[in-house]
N, C-alpha and C positions, 0 to 999 in steps of 0.2 A: 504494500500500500504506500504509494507515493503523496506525499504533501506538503506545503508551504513548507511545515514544519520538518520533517525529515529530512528535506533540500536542505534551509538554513542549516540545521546542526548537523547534517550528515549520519541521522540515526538510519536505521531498518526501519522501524516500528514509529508512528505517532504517538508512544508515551514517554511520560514527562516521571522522572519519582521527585517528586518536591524538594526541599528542604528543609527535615525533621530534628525539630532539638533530640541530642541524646540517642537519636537512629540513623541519621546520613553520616555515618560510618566509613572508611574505606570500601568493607562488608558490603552494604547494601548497594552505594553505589555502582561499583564494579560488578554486581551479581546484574544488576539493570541494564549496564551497558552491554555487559558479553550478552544477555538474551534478546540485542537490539533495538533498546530502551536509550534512554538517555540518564544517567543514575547523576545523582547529587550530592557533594558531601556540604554539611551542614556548617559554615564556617566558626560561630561561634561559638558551636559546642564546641573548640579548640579554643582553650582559653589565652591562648599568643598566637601569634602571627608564625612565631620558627614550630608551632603544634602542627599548625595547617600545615607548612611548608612539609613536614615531614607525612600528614596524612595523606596528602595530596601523590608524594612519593611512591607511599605504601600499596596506594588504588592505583598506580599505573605499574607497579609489580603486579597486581591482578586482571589486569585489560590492557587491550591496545585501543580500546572504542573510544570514543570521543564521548568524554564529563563535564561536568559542571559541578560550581563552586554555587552555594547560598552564602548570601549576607543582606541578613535583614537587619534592616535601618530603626529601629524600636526607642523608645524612651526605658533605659535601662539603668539600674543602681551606679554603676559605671558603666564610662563611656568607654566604648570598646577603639584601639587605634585603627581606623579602616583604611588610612592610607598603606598600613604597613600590611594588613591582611590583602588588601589589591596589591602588593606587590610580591605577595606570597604566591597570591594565584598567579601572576604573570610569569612570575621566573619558574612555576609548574607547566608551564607549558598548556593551563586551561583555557580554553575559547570559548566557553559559555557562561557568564553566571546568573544568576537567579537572584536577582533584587525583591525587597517585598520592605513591606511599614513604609516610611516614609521614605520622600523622593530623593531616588539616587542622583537626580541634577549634577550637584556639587564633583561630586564623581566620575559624573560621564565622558568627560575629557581624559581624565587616567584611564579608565578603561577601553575608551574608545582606542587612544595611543598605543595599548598592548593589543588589538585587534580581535578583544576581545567582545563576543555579543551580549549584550542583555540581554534577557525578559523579564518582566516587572511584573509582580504580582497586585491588581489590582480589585475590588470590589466593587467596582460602579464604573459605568461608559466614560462619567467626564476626567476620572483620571486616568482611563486606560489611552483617553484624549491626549493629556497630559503628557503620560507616559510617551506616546508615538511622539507627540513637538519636541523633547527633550531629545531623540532620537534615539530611543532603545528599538530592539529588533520585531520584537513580540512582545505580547503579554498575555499573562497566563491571569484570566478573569474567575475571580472565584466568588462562587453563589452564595447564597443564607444558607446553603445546607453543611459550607466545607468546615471540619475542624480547624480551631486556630482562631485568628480573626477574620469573620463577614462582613468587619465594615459595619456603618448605622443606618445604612437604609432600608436594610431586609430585602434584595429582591434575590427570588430562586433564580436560578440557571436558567427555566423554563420562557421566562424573558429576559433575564440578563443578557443571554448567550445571543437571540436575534439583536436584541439593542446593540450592542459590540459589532455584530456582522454588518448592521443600517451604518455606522459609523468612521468603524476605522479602516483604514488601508492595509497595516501593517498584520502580520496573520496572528491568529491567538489559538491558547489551547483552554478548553476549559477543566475549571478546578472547584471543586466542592461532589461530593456526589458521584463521583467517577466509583467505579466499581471492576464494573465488566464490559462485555464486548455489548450489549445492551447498551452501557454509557457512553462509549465508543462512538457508535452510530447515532446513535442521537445526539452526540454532540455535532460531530459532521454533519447531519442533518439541519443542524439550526447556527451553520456557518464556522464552526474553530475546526483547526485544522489538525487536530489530536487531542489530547486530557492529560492531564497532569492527575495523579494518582497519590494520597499521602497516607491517612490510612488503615488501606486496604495492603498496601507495601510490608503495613507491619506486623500484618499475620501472613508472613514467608517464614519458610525456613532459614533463608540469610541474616535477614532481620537480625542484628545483633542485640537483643534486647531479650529481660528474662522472659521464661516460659509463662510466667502466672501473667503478662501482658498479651500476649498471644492467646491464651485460653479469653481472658477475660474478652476479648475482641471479638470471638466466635459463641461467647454465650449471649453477648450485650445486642439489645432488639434498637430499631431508629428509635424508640421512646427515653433510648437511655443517654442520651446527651443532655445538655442546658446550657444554659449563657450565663455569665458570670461577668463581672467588672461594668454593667451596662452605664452604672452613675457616671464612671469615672470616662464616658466612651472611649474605651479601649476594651472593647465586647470580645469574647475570646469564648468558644466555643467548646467545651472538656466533657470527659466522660464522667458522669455520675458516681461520689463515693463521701465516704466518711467528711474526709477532709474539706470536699464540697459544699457538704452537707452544714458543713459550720462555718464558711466561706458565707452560705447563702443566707444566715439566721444573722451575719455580723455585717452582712448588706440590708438587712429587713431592719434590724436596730437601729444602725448608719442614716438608712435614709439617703436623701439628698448631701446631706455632711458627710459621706464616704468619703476617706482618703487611701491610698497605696498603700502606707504604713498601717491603717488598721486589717489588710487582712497579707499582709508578708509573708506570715509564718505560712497560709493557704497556699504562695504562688512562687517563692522565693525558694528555690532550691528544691523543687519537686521533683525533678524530670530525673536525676541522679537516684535518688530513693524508689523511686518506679521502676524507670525503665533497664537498671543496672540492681539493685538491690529487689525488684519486684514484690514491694510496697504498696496493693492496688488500692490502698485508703490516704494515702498520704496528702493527696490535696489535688489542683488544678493542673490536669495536663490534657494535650488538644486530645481530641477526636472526635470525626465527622458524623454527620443522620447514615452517612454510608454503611457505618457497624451492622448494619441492621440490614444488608447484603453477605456480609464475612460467613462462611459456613466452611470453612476449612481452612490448613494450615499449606501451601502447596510449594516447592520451590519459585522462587523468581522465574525462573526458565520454564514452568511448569504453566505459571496464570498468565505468562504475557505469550506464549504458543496458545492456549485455549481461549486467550479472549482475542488475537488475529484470527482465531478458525473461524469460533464463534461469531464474529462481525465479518465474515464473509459469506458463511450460511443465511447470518439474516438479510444479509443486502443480498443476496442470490435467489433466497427461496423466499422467506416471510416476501419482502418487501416488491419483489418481481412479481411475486405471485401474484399480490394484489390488481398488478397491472395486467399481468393477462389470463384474470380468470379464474385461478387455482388457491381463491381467498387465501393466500398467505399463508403456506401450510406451516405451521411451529417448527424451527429446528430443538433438536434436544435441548434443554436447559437449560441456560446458561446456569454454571455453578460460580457465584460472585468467588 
């Protein structure tokens, strides 16, 4: 399957593995790219610049496919060096990275200089706007339904995704919601040119993240996410747990007088505790309405072979069918 997006970055495959605190790994990335993917590693989980420099190393001892670096632009406890971290990436030899939070602008001249491409994660049409003036390559548009942050407008994919198509030039993938070869084709269907995947990536086998996060991913239904931080709009999308739970009663006290500092101990240092010590109550960490597709643990190589099969069965038979006749006969299940 050939598209905008696979041209730009030189993948096989239309998908995207996001940029995961605590999971865009050497690991994961590298598992994404060898199965024709485009894998991520997640910049700031390396807490220096010579961290990345060396993870970055590590994932090309494990692929020759072409990666990508995330660095998201956030309001953080400290301010992370980005100039140093883009120079990590460049002397890696990476030519994709993955922007998201606030606008890479400021940056885009360093990057653009190492020949490197953007795409910028954004939640609404006028900054995906934005994004394309500033001159990033693509952007990866994510709906209400993605983990992480959606943004405060609340719109699903289901218009998000045309809005983006009526507007921009520059090609996009979409991100919230993605699953399977079902999300696949209906994202192509309503104009991006692949999906970006975050996760669903983390009930693989590669997934470097403990086993009680993988189980939990494949028990948890779409009812078991929520929104969290919405006072402070910095809305950040998590699975359901303890830690939450008293996140959400010290937001109901707070009120409108919510500050960062009163729920720290909820957001500050989670992702370590979960996703490395697999801690499923410890507090706020992303995950998407997608959960509630997860029904198994498969390798990387495994779900991105079955969900290209899958999106060729259905644009072959469901979708043909309807055109000449043969009411769109079902292919086998997609198993998300």
């Amino acid at each position: 399957m050939k598209t905008a997006i696979t041209e730009l970055f030189g993948i096989q495959h239309p998908i995207i593995q996001g940029g995961m605190h605590y999971v865009g790994f050497a690991e994961m990335a590298a598992a994404v790219s060898n199965a024709g993917g485009l894998g991520i590693i997640t910049g700031l989980t390396q807490k220096t610049p010579e961290l990345l420099a060396k993870e970055i190393a590590r994932c090309r001892d494990m692929t020759d496919k072409p990666i990508g670096v995330n660095l998201t632009f956030l309001p953080t406890f400290s301010s992370p060096p980005y100039p140093e971290y883009i120079a990590a990436i460049k002397e890696g030899g990476v030519k994709v990275v993955e922007t998201a939070g606030r606008s890479p602008e400021q940056y885009m001249p360093a990057l653009k200089a190492a020949g490197i491409k953007v795409i910028h994660k954004c939640t609404s049409v006028r900054h995906s706007l934005k994004a394309e003036k500033i001159g990033c390559d693509a952007v990866s548009v994510d709906g209400f339904e993605c983990g992480g942050h959606p943004g405060e407008d609340d719109i699903p994919n289901m218009i998000l995704l045309p809005r983006a198509a009526d507007e921009l030039k520059i090609p996009f993938v979409a991100s919230g919601g993605m699953a399977d070869a079902r999300s696949l084709v209906a994202a192509l269907a309503m104009g991006a040119a692949g999906m970006n995947m975050g996760t669903r990536f983390i009930a693989t086998k590669e997934a470097p993240v403990h086993p009680n996060v993988k189980q939990a991913l494949v028990k948890a239904t779409e009812l078991d996410t929520v929104l969290v931080m919405r006072a402070l709009r910095n809305t950040e999308r998590v699975l359901k747990n303890k830690g939450v739970d008293q996140l959400l009663e010290i937001e109901r006290e707070k009120g409108a007088t919510l500050k960062i500092d009163d729920i720290h101990d909820q957001v500050a240092g989670v992702y370590p505790r979960v996703m490395v010590d697999g801690d499923m109550e410890a507090g706020a960490w992303s995950c998407g309405m997608v959960v509630g597709l997860i029904n198994d643990v498969p390798t990387v190589k495994q779900l991105i072979d079955r969900i290209m099969a899958d999106a060729e069965a259905i644009i072959q038979q469901r979708l043909t069918g309807f055109l000449y006749g043969s009411f769109g006969t079902k292919p086998a299940r997609a198993v998300a």
